[in-house]
C-alpha positions in Angstrom: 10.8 -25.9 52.6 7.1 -25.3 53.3 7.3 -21.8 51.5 9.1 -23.0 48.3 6.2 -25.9 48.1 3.6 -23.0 48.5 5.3 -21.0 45.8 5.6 -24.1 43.2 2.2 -24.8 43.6 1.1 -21.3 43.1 3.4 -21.3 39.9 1.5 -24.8 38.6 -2.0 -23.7 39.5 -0.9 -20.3 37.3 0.5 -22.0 34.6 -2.3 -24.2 34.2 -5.0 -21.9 34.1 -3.0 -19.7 31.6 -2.6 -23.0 29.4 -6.5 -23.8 30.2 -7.2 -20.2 29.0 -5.2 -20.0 25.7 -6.8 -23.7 24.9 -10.2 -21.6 25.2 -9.4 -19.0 23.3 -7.8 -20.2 20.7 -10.9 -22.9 20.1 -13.2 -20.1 20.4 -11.4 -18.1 18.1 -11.3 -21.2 15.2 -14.6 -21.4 15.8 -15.8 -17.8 15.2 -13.0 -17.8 11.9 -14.9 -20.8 10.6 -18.4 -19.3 11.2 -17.1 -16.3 9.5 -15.6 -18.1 6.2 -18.8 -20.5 6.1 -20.5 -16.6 5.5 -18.3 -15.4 3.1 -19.0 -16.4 -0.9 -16.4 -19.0 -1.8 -13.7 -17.8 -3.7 -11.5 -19.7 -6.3 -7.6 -19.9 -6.6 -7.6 -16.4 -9.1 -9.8 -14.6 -7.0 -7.9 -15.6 -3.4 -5.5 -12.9 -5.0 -7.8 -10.1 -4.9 -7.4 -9.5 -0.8 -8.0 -5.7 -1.3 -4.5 -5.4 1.3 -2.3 -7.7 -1.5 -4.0 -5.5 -4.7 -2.1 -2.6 -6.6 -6.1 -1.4 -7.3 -8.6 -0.5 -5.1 -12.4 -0.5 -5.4 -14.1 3.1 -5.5 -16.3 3.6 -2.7 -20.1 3.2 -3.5 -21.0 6.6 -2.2 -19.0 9.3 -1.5 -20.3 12.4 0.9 -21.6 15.6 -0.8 -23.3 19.1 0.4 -26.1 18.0 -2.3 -27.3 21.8 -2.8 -23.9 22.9 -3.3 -23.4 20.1 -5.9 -26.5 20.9 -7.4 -25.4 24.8 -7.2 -22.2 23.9 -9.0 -24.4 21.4 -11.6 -26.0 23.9 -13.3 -22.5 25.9 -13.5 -21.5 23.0 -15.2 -23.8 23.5 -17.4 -24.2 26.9 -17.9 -22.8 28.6 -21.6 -22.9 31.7 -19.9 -19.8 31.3 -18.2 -18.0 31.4 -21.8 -17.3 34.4 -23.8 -20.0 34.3 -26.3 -22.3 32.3 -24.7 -22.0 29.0 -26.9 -19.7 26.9 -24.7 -20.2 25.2 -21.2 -18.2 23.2 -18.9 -20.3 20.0 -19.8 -19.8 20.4 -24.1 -16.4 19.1 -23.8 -17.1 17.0 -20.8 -20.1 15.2 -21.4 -22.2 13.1 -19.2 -23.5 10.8 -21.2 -20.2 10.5 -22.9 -18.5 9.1 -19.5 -17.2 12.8 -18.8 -15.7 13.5 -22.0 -16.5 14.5 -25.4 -15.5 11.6 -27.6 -13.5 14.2 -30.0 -10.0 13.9 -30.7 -9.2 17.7 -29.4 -11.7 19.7 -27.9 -14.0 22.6 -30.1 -14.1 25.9 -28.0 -15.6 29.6 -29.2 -15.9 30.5 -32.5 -15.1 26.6 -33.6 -11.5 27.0 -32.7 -9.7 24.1 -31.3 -7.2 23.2 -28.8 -4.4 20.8 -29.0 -5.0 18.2 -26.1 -7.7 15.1 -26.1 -10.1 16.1 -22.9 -10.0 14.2 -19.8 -13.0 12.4 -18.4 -14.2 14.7 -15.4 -15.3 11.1 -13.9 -13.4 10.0 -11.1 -11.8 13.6 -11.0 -11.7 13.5 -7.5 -8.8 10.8 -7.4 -6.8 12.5 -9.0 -3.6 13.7 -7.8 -3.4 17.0 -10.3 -6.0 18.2 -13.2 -5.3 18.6 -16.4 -2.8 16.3 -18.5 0.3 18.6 -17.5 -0.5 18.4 -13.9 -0.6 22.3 -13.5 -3.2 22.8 -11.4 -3.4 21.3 -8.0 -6.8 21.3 -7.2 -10.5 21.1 -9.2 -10.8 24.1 -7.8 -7.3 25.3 -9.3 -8.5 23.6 -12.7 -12.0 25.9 -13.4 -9.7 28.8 -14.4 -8.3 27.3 -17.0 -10.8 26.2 -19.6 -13.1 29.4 -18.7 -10.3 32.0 -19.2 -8.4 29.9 -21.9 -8.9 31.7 -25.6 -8.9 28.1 -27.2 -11.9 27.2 -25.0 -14.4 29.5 -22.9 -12.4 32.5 -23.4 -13.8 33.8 -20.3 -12.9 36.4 -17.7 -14.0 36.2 -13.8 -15.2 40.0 -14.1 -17.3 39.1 -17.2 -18.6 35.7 -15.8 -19.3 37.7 -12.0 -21.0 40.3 -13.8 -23.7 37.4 -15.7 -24.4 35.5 -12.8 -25.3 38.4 -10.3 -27.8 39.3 -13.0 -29.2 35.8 -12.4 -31.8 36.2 -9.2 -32.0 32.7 -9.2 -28.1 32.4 -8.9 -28.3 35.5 -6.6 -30.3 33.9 -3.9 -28.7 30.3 -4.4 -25.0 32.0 -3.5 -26.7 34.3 -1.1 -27.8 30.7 0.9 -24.7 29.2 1.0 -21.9 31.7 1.4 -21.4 34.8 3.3 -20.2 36.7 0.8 -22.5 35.7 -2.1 -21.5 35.3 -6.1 -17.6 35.4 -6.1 -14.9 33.7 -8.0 -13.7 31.4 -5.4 -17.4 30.5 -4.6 -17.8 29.6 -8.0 -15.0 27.5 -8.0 -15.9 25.8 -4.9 -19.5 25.1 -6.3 -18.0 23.7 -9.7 -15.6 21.1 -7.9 -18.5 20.0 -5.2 -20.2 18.7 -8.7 -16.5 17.5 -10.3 -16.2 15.3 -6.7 -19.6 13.8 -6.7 -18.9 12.1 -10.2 -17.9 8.8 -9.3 -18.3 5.7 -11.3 -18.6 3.0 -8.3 -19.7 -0.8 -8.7 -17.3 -1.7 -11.9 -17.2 -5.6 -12.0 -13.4 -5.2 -11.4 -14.5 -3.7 -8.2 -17.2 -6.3 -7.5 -14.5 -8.7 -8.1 -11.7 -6.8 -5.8 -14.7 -7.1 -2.9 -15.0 -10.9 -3.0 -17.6 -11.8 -6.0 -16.2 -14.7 -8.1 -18.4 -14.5 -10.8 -18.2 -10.8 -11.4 -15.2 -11.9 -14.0 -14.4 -14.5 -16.5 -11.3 -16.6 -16.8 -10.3 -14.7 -19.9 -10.9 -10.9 -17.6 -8.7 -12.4 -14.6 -5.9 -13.8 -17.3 -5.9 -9.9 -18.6 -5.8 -8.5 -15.3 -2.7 -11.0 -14.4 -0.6 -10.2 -17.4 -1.7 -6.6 -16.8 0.4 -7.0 -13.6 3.0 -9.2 -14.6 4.0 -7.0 -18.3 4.5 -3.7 -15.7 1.3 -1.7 -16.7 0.3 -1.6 -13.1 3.5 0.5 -12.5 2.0 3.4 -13.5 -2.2 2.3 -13.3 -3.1 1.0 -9.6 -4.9 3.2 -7.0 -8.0 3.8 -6.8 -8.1 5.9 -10.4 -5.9 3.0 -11.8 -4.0 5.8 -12.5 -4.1 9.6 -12.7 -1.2 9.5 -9.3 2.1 10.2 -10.7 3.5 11.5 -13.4 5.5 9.3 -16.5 7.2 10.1 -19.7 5.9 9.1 -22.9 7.9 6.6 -24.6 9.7 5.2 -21.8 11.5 2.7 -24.6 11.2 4.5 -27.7 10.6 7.5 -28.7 7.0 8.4 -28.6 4.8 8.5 -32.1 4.3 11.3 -34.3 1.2 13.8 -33.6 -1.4 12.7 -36.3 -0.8 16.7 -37.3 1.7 19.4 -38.1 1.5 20.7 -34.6 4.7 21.6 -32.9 5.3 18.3 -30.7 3.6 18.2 -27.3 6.4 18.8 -24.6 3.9 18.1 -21.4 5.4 19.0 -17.9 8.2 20.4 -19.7 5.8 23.5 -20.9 5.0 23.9 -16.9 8.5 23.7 -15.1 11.2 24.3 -18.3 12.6 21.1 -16.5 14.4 19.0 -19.0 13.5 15.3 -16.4 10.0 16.9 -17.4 10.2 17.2 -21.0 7.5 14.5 -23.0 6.1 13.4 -19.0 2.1 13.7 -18.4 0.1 12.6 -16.1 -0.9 9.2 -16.0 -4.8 8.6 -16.9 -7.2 6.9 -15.2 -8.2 3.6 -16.9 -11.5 3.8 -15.2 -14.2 3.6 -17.6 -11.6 3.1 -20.4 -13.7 1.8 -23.1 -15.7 4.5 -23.2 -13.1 7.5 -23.2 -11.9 7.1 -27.0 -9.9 8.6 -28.6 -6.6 8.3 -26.3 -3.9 9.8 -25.1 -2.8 13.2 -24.8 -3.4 14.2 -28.1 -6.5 11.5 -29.1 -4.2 10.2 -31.8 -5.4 6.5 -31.3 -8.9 5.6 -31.7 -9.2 2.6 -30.2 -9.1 0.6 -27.2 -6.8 -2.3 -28.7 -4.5 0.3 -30.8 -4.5 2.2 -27.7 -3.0 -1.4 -25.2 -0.6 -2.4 -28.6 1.1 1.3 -28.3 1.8 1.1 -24.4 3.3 -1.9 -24.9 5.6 -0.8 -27.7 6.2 2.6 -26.4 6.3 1.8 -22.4 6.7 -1.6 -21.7 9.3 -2.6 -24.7 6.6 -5.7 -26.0 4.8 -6.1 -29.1 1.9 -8.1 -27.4 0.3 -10.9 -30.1 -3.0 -11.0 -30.5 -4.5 -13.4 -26.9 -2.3 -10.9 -24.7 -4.1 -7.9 -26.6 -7.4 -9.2 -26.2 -7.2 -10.7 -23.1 -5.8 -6.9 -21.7 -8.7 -5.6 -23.0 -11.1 -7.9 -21.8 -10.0 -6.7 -18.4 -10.1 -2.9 -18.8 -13.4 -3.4 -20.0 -14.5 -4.1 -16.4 -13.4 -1.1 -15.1 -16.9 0.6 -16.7 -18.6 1.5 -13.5 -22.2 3.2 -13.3 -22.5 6.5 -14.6 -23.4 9.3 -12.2 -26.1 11.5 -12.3 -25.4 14.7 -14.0 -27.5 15.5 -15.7 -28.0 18.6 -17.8 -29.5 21.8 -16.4 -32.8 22.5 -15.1 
């Protein structure tokens, strides 16, 4: 009888100073969760929705880490019209810095004035990409630097004609010599060239500033454009980090997709990569960062403007003819995806 007292004291005493403990911690941790919240900025009833774990986008980082003499190696690559065939085009002519990465043309001008037949990406935020190039064909930025160099249309390049200019260079000799084993060699150059690509981020939009917590870094017509962005689909195919360039999508998801403002055989996207008739009229999405100042858009920069441009995804993709407030209100919002431009600047 003794024992079984012992033992249901021992129990209570337990039981109480478990109870006592929990009290403690759970008053201590109200206390620290309201000490927290009185630090953070208050935030209305839009911006409660912006919990970066509930939101299709995410902010870009404000930095992002870079081998700064390797970018500045691939830099002046960038810039360099040596690395096309006659000397007259560079990476940076169709994808211009102070342009937000692109060239603000509706196709592209290579050598000897001849053009292609797709609008040039912005080389901003190239990093978050999932594939380069509107077709998705090449895997990596490092992938992607054969393309334009040894493309007719554009650089009309070789590797053995490029090699041969830049181990003339002493300057380029030494500078390779530092930093790889095996000096001036195509893969080096590649690897040089997408070191820069990487380091072009556009951080800080006030979308971003927004996503992180600031009220006032939008205005109630911005959040209304971000909401119906979200609630007419858009952000099916624009979230992430890019807000967009992830996946790929067809073009004209509801109706067939508009004619080419030329007489050019129609643009087949993927399809010309894998012969895959799921792939025939798909690209890869774009980025919508720094939207309004990428114009002309789409694949083949048939629409020149930023409100054309929102009216046609809603006909083609979404299967809406948006009036006028939705318009401008959508536009309002992809407005504050411009973030602040990178330093890239041209040669030395």
């Amino acid at each position: 009888m003794q024992r079984a007292r012992s033992r249901r004291l021992i129990v209570s005493v337990f039981l109480a100073v478990a109870l006592g403990g929990l009290v403690l911690f759970l008053q201590w941790s109200g206390t620290l969760t309201a000490a927290s919240a009185a630090k953070r900025p208050h935030r209305g009833p839009l911006a409660e929705t912006a919990d970066l774990r509930n939101e299709p986008i995410q902010p870009i980082p404000l930095s992002v880490p870079v081998n700064e003499g390797l970018a500045d190696l691939g830099r002046r690559l960038f810039h360099d019209r040596r690395l096309s065939l006659d000397e007259t085009i560079s990476c940076a002519d169709c994808h211009e810095m102070a342009k937000a990465g692109q060239d603000g043309r509706r196709v592209s001008v290579g050598i000897e004035g001849k053009t292609g037949r797709r609008n040039a990406p912005t080389v901003f935020n190239s990093r978050y990409n999932f594939r380069q190039f509107w077709d998705g064909r090449a895997a990596t930025l490092e992938e992607q630097v054969d393309g334009p160099l040894q493309d007719p249309s554009e650089m009309g390049a070789t590797w053995d004609l490029v090699l041969h200019r830049l181990r003339a260079d002493a300057t380029y000799v030494a500078d390779f010599n530092a930093r790889f084993p095996d000096g001036i060699t195509a893969p080096n150059v590649r690897t040089a060239i997408a070191t820069f690509e990487r380091s072009l981020i556009t951080p800080n939009s006030r979308f971003d500033r927004w996503l992180r917590g600031d009220d006032q870094a939008l205005t109630p017509i911005e959040l209304k454009g971000y909401q119906l962005f979200k609630r007419l689909g858009c952000v099916a195919c624009h979230q992430g980090r890019n807000v967009g360039g992830n996946l790929y999508q067809h073009f004209g998801v509801l109706r067939a997709p508009p004619e080419s403002p030329t007489n050019e055989p129609v643009d087949l996207g993927r399809f010309h990569v894998t012969q895959k008739e799921v792939d025939r009229f798909k690209f890869k999405v774009p980025s919508l960062r720094n939207v309004e100042r990428t114009a002309p858009y789409f694949h083949d920069g048939s629409v020149p403007t930023l409100d054309e441009a929102v009216r046609v995804m809603l006909e083609y993709q979404v299967g809406r003819s948006g009036n006028e407030a939705e318009v401008a209100a959508i536009v309002a919002f992809l407005k504050t995806l411009t973030g602040d431009t990178p330093d890239g600047g041209e040669s030395r």
